[in-house]
N, CA and C atoms as a LAMMPS dump frame, in Angstrom:
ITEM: TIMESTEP
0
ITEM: NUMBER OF ATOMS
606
ITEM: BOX BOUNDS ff ff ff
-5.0000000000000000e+02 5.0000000000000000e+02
-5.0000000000000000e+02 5.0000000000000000e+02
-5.0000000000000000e+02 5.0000000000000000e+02
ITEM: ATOMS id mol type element x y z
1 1 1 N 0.832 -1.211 0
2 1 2 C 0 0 0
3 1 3 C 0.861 1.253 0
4 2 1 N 2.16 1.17 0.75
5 2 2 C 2.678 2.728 1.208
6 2 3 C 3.459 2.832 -0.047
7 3 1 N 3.798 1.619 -0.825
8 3 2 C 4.413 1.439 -2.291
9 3 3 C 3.639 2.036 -3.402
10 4 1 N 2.231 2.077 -3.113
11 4 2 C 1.418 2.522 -4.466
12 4 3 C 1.706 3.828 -4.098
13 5 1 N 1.468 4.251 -2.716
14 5 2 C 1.028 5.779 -2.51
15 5 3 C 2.608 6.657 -2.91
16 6 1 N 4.134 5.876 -2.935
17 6 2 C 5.05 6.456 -3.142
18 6 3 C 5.512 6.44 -4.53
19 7 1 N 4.463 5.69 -5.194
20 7 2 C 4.992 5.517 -6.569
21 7 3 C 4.315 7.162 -7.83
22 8 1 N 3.359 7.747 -6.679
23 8 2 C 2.373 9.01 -7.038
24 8 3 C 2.624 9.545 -6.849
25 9 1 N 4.085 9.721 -5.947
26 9 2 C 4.469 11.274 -5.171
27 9 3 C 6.363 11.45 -5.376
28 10 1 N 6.838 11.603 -6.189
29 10 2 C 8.414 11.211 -6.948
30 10 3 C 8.922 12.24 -6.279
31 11 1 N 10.295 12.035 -5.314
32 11 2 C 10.662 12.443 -4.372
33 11 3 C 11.304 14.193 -5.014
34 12 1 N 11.846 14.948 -4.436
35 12 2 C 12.343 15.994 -5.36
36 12 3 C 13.268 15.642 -6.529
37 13 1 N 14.349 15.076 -6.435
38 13 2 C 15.65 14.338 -6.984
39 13 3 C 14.834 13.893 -8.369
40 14 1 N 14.098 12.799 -8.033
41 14 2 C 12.862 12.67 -9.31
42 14 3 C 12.412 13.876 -10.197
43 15 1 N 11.185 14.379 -9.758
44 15 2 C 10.917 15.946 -10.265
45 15 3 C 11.805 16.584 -10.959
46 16 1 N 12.871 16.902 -10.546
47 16 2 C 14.051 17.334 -11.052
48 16 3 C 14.125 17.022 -12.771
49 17 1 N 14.791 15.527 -11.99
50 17 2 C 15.188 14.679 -13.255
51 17 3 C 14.293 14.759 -14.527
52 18 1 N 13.073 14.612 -14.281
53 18 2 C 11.893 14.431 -15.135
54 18 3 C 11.675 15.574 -15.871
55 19 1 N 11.667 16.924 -14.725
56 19 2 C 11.494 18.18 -15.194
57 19 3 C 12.407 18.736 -15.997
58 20 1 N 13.521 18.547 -15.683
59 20 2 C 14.827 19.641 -16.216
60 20 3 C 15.845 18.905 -16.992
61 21 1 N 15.602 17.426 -16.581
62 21 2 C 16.529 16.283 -17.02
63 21 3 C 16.341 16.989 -19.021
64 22 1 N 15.317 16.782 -20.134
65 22 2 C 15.619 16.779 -21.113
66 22 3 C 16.218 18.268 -21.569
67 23 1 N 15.902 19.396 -20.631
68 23 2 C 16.746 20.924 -20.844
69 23 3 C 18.437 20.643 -20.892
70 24 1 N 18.51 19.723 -19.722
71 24 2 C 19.911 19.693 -19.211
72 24 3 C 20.416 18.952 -20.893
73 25 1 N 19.986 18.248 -21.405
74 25 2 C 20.164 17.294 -22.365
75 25 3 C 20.414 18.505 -23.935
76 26 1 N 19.195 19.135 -23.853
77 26 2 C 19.354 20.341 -25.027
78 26 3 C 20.872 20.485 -25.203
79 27 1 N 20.691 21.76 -23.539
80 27 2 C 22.083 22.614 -23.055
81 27 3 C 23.535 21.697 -23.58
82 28 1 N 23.726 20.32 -23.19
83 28 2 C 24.691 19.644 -23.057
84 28 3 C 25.07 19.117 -24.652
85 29 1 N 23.946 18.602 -25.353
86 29 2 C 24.525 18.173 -27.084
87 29 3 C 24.542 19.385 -27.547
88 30 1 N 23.671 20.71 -27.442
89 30 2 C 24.44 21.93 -28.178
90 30 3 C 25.472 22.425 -28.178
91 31 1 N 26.072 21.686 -26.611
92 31 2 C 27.46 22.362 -26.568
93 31 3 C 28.886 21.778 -26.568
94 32 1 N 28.481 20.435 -27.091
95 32 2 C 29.091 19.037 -27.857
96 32 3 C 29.535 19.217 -29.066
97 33 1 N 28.084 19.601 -29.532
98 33 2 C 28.077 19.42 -30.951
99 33 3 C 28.112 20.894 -31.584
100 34 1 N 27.697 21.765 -31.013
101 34 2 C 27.519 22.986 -31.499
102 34 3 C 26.199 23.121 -32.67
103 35 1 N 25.386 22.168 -32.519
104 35 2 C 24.31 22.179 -33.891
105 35 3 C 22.759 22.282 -32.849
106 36 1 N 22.015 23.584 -33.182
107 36 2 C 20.597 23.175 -32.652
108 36 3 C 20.301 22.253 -32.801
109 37 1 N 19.834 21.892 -34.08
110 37 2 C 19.115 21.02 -34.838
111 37 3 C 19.246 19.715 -34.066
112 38 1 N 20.917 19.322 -33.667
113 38 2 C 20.737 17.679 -33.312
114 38 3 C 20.402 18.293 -32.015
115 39 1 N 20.873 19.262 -31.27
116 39 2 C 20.33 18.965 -30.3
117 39 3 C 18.858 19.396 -29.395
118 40 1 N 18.197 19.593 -31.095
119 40 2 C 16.674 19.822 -30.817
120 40 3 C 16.182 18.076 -30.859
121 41 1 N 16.792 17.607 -31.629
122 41 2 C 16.667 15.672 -32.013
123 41 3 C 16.822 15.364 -30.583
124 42 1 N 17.789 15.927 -29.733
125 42 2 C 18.166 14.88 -28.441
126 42 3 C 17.259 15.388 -27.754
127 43 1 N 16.612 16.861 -27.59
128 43 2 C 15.62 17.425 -26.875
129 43 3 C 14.68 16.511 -26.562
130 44 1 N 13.874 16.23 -28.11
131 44 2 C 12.622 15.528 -28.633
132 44 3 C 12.589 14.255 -27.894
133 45 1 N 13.779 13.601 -27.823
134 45 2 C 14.259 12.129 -27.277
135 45 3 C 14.067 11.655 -25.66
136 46 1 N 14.656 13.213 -24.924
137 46 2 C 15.021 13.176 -23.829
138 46 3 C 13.621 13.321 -23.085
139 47 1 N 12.716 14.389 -23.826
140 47 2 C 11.103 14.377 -23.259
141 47 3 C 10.573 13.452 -23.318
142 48 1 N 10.307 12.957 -24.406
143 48 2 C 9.403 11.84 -24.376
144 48 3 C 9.538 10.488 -23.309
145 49 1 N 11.411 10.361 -23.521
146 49 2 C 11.749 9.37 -22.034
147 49 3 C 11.178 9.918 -20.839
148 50 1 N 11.211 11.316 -20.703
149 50 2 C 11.031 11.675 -19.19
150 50 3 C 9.265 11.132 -18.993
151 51 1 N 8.54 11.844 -20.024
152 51 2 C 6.996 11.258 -20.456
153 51 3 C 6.601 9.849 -19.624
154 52 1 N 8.097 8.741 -20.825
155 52 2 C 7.425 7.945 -20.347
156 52 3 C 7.704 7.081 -18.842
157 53 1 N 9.143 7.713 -18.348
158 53 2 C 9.135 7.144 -16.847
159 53 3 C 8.423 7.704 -16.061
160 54 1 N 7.651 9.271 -15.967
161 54 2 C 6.867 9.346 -15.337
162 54 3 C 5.508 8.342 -15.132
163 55 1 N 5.444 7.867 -16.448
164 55 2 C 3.904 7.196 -16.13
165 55 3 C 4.404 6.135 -16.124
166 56 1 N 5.118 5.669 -16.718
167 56 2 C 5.791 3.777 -15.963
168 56 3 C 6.231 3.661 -15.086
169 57 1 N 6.734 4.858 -13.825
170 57 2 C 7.314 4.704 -12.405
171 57 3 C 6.054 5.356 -11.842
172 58 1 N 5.481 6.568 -11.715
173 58 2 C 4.54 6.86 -11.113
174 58 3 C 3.035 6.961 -11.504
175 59 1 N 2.869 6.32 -12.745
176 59 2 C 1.94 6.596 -13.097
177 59 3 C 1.324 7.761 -13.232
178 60 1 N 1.729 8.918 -13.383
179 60 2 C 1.337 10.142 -13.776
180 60 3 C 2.183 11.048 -14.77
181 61 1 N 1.497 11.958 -15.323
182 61 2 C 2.14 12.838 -15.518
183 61 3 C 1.399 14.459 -16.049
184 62 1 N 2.316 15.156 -15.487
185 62 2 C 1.86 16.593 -15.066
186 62 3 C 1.09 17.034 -15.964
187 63 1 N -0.21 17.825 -15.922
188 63 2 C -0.617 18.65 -17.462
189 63 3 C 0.744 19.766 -17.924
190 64 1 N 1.218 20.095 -17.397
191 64 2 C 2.28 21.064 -17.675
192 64 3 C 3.713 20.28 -18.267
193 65 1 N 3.992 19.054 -17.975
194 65 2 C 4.964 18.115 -18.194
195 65 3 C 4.301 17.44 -20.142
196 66 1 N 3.213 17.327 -19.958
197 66 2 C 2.41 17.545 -21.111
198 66 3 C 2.34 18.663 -22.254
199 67 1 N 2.249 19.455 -21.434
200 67 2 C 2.151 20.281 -22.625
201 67 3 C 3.806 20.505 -23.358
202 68 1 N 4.632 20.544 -21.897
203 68 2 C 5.699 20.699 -22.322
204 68 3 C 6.291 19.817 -23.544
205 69 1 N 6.267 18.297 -23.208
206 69 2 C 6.423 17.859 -24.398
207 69 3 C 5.63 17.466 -25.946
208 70 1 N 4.299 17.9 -25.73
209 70 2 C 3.564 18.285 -26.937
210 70 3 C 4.416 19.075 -27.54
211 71 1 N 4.355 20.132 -27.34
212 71 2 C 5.515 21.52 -27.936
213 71 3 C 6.558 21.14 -28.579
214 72 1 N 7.294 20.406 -27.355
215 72 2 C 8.83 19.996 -27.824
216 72 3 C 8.847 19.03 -29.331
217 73 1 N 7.658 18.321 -29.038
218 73 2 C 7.605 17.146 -29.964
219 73 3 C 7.144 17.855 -31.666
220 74 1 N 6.184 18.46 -31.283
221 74 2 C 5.47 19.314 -32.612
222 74 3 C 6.487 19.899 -33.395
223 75 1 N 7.161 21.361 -32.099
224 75 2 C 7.914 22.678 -33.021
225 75 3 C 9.004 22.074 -33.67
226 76 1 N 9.783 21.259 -32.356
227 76 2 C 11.041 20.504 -32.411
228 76 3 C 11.062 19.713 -33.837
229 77 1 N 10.128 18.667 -33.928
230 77 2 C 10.008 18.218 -35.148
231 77 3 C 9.259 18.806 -36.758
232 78 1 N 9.201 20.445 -36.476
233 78 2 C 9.122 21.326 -37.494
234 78 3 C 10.208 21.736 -37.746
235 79 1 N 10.85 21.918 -36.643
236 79 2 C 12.724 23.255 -36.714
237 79 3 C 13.433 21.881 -37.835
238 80 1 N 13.456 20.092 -37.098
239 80 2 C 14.154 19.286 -37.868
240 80 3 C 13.994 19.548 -38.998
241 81 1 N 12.978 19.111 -39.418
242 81 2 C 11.777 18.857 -40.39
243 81 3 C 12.437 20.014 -42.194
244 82 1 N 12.346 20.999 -41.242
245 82 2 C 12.602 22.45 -42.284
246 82 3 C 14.066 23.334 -42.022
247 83 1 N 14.787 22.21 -40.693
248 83 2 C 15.921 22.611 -40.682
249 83 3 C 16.044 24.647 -40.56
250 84 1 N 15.019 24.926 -39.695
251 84 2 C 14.861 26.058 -39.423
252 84 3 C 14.503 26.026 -38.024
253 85 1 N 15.686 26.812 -37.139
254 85 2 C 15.54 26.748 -36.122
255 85 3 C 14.845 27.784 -35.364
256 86 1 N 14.083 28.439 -35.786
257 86 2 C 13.105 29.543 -35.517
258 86 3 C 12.011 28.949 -35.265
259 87 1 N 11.643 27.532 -35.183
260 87 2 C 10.186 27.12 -34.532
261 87 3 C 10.601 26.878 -33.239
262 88 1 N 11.896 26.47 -33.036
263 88 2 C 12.333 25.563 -31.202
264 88 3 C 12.541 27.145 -30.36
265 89 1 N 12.693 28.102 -30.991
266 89 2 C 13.125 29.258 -30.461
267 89 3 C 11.976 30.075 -29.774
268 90 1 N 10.753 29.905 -30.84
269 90 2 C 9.275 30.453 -30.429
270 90 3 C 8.823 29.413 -29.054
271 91 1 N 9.472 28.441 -29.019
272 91 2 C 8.523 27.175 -28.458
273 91 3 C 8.564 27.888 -27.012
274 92 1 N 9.644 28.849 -26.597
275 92 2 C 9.212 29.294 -24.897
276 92 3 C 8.241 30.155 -25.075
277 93 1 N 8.525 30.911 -26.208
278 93 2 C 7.176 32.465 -26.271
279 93 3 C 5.998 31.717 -26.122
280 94 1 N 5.619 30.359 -27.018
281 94 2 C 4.204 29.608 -26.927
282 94 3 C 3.959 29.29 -25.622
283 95 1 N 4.437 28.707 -24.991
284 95 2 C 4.427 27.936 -23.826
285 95 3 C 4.077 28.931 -22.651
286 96 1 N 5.287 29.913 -22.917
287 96 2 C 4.866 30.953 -21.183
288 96 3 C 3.181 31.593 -21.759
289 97 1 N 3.327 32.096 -22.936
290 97 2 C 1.807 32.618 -23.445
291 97 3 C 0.51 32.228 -23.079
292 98 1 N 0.419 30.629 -22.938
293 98 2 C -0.391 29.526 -23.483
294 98 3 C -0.74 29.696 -21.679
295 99 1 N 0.486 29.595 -21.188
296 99 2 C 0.568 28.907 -19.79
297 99 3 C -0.576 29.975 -18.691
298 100 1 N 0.441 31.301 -19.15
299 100 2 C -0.732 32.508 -18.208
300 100 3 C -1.796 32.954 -18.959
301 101 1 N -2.283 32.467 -20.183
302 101 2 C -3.218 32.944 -20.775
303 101 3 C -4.356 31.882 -19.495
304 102 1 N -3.576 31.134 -19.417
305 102 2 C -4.591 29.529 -18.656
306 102 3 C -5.111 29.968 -17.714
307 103 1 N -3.708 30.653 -17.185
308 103 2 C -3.777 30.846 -15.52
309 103 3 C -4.839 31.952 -14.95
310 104 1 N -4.46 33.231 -16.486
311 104 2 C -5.441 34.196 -15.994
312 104 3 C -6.786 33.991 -16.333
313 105 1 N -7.112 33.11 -17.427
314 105 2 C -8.689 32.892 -17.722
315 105 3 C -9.382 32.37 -16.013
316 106 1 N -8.659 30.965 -15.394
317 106 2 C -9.011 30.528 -14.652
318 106 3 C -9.436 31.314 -13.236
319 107 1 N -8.229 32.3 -13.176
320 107 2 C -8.587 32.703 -11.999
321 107 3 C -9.839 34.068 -12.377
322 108 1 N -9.715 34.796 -13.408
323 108 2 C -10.922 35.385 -13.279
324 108 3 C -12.665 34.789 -13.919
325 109 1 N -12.216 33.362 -14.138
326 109 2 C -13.593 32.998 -14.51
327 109 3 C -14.017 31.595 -12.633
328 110 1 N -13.267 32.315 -11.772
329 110 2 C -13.424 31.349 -10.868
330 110 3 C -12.545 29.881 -10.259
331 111 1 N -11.868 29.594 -11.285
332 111 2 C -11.408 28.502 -11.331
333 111 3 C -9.761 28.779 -11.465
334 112 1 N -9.601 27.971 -10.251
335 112 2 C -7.969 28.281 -9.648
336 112 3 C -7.076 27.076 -10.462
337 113 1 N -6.738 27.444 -11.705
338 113 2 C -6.118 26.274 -12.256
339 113 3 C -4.625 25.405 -11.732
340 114 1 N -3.982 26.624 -11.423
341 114 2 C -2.334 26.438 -10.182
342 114 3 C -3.075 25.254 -9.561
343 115 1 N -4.082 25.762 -8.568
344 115 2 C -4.232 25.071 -7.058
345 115 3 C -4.966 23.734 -7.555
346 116 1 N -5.886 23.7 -8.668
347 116 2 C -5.88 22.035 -9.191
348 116 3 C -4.484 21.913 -9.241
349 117 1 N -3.979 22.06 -10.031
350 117 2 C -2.828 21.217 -10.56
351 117 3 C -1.421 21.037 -9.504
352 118 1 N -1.13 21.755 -8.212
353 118 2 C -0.387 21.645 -7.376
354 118 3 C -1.031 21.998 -6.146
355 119 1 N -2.45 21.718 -5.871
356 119 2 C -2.967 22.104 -4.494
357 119 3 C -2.467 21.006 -3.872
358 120 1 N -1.565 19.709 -4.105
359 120 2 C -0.757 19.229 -2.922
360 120 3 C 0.446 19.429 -2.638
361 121 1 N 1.194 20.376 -3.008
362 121 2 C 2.284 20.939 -3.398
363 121 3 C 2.541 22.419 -1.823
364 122 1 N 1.437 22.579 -1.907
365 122 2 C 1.517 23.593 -0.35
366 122 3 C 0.329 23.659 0.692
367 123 1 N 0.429 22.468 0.93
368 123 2 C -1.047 22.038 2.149
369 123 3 C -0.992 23.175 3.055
370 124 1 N -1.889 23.886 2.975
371 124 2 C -2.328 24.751 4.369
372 124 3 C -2.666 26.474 3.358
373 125 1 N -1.927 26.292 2.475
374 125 2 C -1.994 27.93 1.528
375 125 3 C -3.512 28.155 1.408
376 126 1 N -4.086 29.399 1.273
377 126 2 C -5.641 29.722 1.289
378 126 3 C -5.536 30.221 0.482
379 127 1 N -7.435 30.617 -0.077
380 127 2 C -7.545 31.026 -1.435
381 127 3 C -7.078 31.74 -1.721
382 128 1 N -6.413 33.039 -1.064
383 128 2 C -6.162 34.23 -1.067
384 128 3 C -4.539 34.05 -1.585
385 129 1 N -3.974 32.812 -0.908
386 129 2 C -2.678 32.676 -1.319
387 129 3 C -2.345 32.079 -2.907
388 130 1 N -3.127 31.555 -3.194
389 130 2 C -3.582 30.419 -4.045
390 130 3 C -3.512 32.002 -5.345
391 131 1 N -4.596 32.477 -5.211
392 131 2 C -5.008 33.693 -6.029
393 131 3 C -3.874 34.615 -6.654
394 132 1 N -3.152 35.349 -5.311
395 132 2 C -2.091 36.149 -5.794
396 132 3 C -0.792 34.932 -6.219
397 133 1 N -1.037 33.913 -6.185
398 133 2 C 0.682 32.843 -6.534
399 133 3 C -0.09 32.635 -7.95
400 134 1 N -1.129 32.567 -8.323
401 134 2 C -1.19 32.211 -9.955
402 134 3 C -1.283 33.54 -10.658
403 135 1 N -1.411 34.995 -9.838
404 135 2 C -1.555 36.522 -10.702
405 135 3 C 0.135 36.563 -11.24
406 136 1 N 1.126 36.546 -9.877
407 136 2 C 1.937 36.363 -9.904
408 136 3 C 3.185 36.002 -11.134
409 137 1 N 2.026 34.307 -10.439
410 137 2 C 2.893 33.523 -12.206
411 137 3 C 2.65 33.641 -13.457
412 138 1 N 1.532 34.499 -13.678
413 138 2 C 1.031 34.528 -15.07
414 138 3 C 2.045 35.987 -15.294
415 139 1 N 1.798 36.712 -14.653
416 139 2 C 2.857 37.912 -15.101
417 139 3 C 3.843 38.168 -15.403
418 140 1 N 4.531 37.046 -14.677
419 140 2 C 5.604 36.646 -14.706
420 140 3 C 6.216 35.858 -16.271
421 141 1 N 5.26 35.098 -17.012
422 141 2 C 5.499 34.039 -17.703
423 141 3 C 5.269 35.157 -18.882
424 142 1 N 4.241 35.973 -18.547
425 142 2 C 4.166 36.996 -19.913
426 142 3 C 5.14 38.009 -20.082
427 143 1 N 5.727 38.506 -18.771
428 143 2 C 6.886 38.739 -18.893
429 143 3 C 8.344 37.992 -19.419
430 144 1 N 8.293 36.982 -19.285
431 144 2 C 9.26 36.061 -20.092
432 144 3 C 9.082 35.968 -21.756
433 145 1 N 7.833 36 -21.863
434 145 2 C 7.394 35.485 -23.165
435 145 3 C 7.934 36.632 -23.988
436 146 1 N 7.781 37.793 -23.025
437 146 2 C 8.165 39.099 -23.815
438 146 3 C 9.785 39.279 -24.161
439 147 1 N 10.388 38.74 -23.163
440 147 2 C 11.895 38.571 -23.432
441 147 3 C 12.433 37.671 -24.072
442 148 1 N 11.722 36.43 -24.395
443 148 2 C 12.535 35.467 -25.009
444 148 3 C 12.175 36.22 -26.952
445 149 1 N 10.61 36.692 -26.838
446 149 2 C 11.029 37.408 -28.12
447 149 3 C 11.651 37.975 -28.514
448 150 1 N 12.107 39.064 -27.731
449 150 2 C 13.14 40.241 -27.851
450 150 3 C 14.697 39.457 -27.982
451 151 1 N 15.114 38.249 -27.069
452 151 2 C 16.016 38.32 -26.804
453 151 3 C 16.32 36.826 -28.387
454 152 1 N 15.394 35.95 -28.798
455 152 2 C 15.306 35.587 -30.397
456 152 3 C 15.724 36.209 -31.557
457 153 1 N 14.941 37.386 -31.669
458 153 2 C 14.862 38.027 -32.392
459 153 3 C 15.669 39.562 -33.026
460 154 1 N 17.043 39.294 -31.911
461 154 2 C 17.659 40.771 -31.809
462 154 3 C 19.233 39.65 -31.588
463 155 1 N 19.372 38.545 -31.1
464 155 2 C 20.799 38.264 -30.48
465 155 3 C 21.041 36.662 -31.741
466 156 1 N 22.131 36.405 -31.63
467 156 2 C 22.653 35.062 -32.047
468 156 3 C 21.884 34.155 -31.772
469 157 1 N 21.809 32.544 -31.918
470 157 2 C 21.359 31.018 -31.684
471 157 3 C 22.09 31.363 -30.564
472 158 1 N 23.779 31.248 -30.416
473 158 2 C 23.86 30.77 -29.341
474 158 3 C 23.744 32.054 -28.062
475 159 1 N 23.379 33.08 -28.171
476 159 2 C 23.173 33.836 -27.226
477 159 3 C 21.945 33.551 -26.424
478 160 1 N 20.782 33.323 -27.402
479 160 2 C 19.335 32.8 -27.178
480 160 3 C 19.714 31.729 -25.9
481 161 1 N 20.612 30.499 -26.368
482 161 2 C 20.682 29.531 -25.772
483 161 3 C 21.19 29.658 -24.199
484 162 1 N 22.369 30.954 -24.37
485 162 2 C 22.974 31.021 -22.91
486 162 3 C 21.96 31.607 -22.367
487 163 1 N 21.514 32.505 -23.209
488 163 2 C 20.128 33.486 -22.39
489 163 3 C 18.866 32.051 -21.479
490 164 1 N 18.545 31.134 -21.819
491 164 2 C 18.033 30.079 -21.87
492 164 3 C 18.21 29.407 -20.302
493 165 1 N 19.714 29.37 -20.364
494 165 2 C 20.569 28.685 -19.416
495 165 3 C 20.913 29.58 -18.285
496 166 1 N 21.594 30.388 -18.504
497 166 2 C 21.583 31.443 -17.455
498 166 3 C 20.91 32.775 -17.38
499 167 1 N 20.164 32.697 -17.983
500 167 2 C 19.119 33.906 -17.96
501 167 3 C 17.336 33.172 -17.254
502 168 1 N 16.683 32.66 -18.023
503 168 2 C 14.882 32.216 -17.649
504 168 3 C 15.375 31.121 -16.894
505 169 1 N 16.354 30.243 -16.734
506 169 2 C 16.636 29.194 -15.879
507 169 3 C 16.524 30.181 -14.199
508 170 1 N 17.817 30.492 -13.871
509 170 2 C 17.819 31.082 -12.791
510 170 3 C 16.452 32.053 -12.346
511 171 1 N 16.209 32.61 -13.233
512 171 2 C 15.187 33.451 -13.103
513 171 3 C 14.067 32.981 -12.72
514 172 1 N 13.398 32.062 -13.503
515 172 2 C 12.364 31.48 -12.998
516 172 3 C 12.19 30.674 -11.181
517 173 1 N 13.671 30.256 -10.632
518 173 2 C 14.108 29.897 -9.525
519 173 3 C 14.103 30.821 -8.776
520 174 1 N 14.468 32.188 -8.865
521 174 2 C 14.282 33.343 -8.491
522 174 3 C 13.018 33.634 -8.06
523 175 1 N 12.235 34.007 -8.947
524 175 2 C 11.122 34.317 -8.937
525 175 3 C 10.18 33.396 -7.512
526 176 1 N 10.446 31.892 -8.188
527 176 2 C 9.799 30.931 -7.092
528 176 3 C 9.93 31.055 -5.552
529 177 1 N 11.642 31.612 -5.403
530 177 2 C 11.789 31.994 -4.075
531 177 3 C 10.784 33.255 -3.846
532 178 1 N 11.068 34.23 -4.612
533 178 2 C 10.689 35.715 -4.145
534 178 3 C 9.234 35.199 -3.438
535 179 1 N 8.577 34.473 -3.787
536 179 2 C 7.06 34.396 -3.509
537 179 3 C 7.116 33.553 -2.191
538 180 1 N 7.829 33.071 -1.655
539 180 2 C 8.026 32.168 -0.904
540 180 3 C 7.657 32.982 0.799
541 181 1 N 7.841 34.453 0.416
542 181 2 C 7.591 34.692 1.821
543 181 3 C 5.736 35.384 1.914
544 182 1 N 5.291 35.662 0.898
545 182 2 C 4.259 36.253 0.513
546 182 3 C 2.747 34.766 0.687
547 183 1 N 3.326 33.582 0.148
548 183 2 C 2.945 32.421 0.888
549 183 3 C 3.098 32.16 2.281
550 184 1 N 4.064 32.268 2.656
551 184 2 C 4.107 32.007 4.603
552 184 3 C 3.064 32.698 4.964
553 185 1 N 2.698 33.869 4.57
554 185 2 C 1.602 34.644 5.017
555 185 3 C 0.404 34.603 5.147
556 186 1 N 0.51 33.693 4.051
557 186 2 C -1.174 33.403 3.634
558 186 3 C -1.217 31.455 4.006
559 187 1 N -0.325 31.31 5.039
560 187 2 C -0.706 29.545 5.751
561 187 3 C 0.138 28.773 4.745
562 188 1 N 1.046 29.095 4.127
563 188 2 C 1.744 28.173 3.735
564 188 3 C 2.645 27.365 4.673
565 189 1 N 3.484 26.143 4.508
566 189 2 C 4.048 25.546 6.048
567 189 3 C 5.229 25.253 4.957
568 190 1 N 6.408 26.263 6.009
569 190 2 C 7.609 26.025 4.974
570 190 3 C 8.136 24.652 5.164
571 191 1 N 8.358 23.728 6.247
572 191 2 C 8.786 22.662 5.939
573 191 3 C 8.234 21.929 5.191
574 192 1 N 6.808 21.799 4.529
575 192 2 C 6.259 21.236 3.568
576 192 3 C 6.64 21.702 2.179
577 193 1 N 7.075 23.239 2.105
578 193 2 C 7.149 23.599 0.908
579 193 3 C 8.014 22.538 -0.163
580 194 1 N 7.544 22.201 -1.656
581 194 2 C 8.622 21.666 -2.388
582 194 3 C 9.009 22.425 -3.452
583 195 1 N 9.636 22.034 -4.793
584 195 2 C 9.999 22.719 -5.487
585 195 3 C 9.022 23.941 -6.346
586 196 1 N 10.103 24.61 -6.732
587 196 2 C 8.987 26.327 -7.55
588 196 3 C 7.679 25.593 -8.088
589 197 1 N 6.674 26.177 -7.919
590 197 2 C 5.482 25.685 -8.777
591 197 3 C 5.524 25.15 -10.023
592 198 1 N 6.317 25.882 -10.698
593 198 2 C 5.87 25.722 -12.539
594 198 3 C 7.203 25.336 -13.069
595 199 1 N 6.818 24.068 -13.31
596 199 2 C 8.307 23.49 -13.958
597 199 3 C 8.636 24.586 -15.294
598 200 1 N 10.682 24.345 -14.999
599 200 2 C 11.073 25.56 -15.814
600 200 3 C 11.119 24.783 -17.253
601 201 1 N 10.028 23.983 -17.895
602 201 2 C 10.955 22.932 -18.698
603 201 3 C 10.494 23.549 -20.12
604 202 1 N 10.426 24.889 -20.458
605 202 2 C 10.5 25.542 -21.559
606 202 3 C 11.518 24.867 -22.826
């Protein structure tokens, strides 16, 4: 029994892996090989594995871990496809877009989409906390969306990429902390807290 219930709940180390494991994979053959392209191929490869050990070890997997690799799988195999790497480049602008377009429909049509999708993620947070952590993240993501255009569309492939790595990587980690005390406030229980809400797996 305590085997089923641990096979639903993948310790952080897991999460990680699952979440960031096929980014880390991008980052690492682009800078092997020096070619998007293959290492939009290893991208495509590395998601779908993560895909499928999530649901063959825990039987789940995230709507956001989802969408993520829908994207990856679609643009990724357009950029191959046409050997134009201007679809894998849009794929964060889609994603952060898509993501707070979600977040903000939900919360002003009633429906707290964050707190479905990670209301076990901070047992004790109230609506109120719940509310401003998805205004938050949506602003946040449209704010990204706005920079990864700018920063596509004005700099090199590989600037995009460091921008990628040490730019929306850290940042988004950033961000997750900053909110961290604005939750305590509103009944969050920091020893429960786990990782940033919104996987960075752009």
């Amino acid at each position: 029994m305590s085997t089923g219930s641990e096979q639903q709940a993948p310790g952080t180390g897991a999460r990680l892996a699952i979440d960031l494991g096929p980014l880390v994979v991008f980052f690492a053959v682009n800078a092997w090989r020096d070619d998007i392209i293959e290492a939009t191929i290893a991208f495509m490869i590395a998601i779908t594995a993560s895909l499928l050990v999530s649901w063959l070890r825990y039987r789940h997997i995230s709507p956001l871990l989802w969408f993520s690799g829908f994207m990856v799988v679609v643009l990724g195999g357009i950029t191959v496809w046409l050997h134009d790497e201007t679809f894998i480049k849009i794929k964060p602008t889609i994603y952060y877009s898509v993501v707070a377009a979600l977040l903000l429909f939900g919360m002003f049509t009633g429906r707290n989409l964050l707190k479905m999708v990670l209301g076990t993620a901070y047992p004790g947070l109230s609506d109120t906390g719940w509310r401003l952590l998805t205004r938050n993240w949506a602003l946040f993501f449209l704010f990204m969306a706005l920079v990864n255009e700018a920063v596509w569309r004005t700099t090199s492939t590989d600037f995009w990429i460091g921008f990628k790595l040490w730019g929306a990587l850290p940042a988004t980690f950033i961000f997750a902390l900053a909110n961290v005390p604005m939750l305590m406030r509103h009944g969050m229980q920091l020893e429960t807290k786990e990782e940033p809400p919104v996987p960075p797996t752009q």
